[in-house]
DRENKE-84018 format. One record per residue (C-alpha): residue in one letter; x negated, y, z. Coordinates in steps of 0.1 Angstrom, whole numbers, padded with zeros to 4 digits, always signed. Layout:
% DRENKE-84018
aXYZ;...
//
This chain:
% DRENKE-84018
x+0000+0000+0000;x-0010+0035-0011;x-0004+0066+0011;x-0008+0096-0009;x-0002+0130+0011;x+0016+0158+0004;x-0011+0186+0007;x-0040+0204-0014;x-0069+0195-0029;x-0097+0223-0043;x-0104+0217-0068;x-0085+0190-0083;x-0090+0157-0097;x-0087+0173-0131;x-0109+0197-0127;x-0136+0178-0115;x-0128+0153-0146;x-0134+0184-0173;x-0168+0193-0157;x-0180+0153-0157;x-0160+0144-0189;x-0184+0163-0213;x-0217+0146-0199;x-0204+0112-0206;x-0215+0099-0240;x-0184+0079-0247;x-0164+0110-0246;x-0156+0130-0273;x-0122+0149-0266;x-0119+0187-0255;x-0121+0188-0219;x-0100+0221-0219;x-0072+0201-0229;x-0065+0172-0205;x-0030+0158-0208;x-0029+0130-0178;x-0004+0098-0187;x-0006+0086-0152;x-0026+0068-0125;x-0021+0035-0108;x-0044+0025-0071;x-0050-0006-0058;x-0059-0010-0019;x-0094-0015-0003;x-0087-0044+0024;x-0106-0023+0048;x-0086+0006+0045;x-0119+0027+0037;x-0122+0038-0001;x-0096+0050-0024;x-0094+0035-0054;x-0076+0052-0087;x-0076+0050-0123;x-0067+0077-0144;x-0055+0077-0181;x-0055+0106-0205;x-0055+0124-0239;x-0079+0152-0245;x-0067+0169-0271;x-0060+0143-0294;x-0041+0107-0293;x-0069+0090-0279;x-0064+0075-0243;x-0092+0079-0223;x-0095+0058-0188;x-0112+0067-0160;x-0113+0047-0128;x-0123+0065-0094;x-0131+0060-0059;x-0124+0085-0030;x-0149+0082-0002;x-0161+0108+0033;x-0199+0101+0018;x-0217+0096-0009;x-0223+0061-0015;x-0258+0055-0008;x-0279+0046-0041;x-0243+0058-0058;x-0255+0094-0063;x-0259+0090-0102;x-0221+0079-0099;x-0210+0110-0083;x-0180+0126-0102;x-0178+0158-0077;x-0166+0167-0039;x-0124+0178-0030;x-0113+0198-0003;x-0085+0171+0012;x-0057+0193+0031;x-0057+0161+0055;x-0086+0142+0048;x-0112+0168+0044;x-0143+0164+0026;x-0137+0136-0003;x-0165+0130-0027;x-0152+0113-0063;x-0172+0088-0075;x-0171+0068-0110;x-0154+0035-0098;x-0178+0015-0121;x-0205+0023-0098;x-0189+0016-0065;x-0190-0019-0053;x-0159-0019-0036;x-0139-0011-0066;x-0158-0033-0085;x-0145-0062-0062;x-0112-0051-0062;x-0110-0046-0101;x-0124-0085-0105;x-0101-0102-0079;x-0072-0087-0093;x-0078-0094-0131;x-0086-0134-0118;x-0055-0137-0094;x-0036-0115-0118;x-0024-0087-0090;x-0005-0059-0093;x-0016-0026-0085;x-0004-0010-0049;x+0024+0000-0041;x+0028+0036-0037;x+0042+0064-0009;x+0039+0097-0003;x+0038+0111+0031;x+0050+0145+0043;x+0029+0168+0067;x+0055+0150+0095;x+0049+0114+0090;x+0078+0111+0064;x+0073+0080+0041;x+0086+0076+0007;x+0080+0052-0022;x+0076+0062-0057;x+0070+0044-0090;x+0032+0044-0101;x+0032+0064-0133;x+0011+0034-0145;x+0018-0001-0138;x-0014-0027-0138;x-0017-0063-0135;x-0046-0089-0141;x-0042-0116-0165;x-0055-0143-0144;x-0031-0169-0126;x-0059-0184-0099;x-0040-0166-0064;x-0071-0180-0042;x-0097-0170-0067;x-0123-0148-0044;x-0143-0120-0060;x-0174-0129-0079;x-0209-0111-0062;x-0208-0080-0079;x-0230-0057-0056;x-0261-0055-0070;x-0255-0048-0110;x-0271-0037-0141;x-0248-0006-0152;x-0252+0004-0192;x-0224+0012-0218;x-0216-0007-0244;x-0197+0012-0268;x-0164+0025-0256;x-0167+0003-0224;x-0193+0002-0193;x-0201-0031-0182;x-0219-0042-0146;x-0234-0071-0153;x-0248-0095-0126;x-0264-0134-0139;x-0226-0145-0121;x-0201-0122-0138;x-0196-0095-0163;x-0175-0065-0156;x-0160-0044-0181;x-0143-0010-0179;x-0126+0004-0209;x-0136+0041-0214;x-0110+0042-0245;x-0078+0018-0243;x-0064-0003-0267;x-0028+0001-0263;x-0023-0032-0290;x-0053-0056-0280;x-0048-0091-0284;x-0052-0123-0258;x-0081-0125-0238;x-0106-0143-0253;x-0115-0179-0237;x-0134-0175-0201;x-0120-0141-0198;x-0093-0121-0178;x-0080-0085-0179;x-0063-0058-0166;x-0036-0050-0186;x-0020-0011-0180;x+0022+0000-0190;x+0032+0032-0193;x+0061+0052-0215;x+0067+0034-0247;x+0031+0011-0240;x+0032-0020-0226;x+0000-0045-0224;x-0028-0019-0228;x-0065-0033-0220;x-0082-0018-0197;x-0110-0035-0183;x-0119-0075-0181;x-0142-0098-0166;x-0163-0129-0178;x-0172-0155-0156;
//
């Protein structure tokens, strides 16, 4: 379950996402003009990182996806990851960090493509306490069917980008976020899951996978 407050945040997710955008070399939209699709979260079973993925146009019909975490500290050895610091109205200090490059995420993302989870659930919470559900704007789910599968090791990786995706690659697994999503790929290939993304009018959209 995801709690998302009611409060501000300076500067916003966007805005830290059209400074960064423009360094990445898979990028090649107009970071002036970020048109968001929607989001979806999954949980950290400790309760510690945020985890979010964020899909977008930028100027064009190209959907861009960006997956980030939400942590009080840099990660340590994460610093090349960093996507920028937020002012949390609640929270306070939040630093925004490229999800590739955070290992919790990078569990998370595997174990739900092999068990084939869902993303969180999703509430906002008033300054009072107030809880109320909402729909996530995107809805995610892995492809796998194995509900006892446990995460392959994914903490110490290789990080490089491979075309429109950035893989982390250990000798045990390969993970692969999409930077630009198909909205009509096919079946997984054999020995591979995926995390599949719907949204208005899109349904089965690849987002990231994993070969183990």
């Amino acid at each position: 379950m995801s709690i998302i407050h009611r409060t501000t945040l300076s500067p916003s997710k966007y805005e830290l996402l059209a400074a960064w955008l423009p360094q990445q070399n898979w990028f090649a939209g107009d970071a002036s003009r970020l048109e968001p699709i929607g989001a979806y979260r999954f949980d950290d079973p400790e309760g510690e990182v945020g985890i979010e993925g964020h899909l977008f146009t930028a100027g064009d019909r190209t959907v861009y996806h960006v997956p980030l975490t939400y942590r009080s500290a840099v990660l340590e050895g994460g610093e090349e990851f960093v996507v920028g610091a937020m002012q949390h109205g609640v929270l306070g200090t939040r630093y925004a960090l490229d999800a590739v490059g955070d290992p919790v995420a990078r569990a998370v993302f595997a174990g739900a493509m092999l068990r084939g989870d869902a993303g969180s659930r999703e509430f906002t919470q008033d300054a009072d306490g107030t809880s109320t559900e909402r729909e996530p704007s995107v809805r995610v789910r892995g492809t796998g069917g194995d509900a006892q599968a446990i995460s392959p090791e994914l903490a110490a990786v290789h990080v490089a980008q491979e075309g429109s995706a950035t893989v982390a690659e250990t000798e045990f697994a390969l993970l692969a976020i999409n930077r630009i999503v198909s909205v009509d790929a096919g079946a997984d290939p054999e020995g591979t899951h995926s995390l599949r993304g719907s949204w208005d009018g899109v349904s089965g959209a690849l987002l990231a996978s994993i070969r183990v």
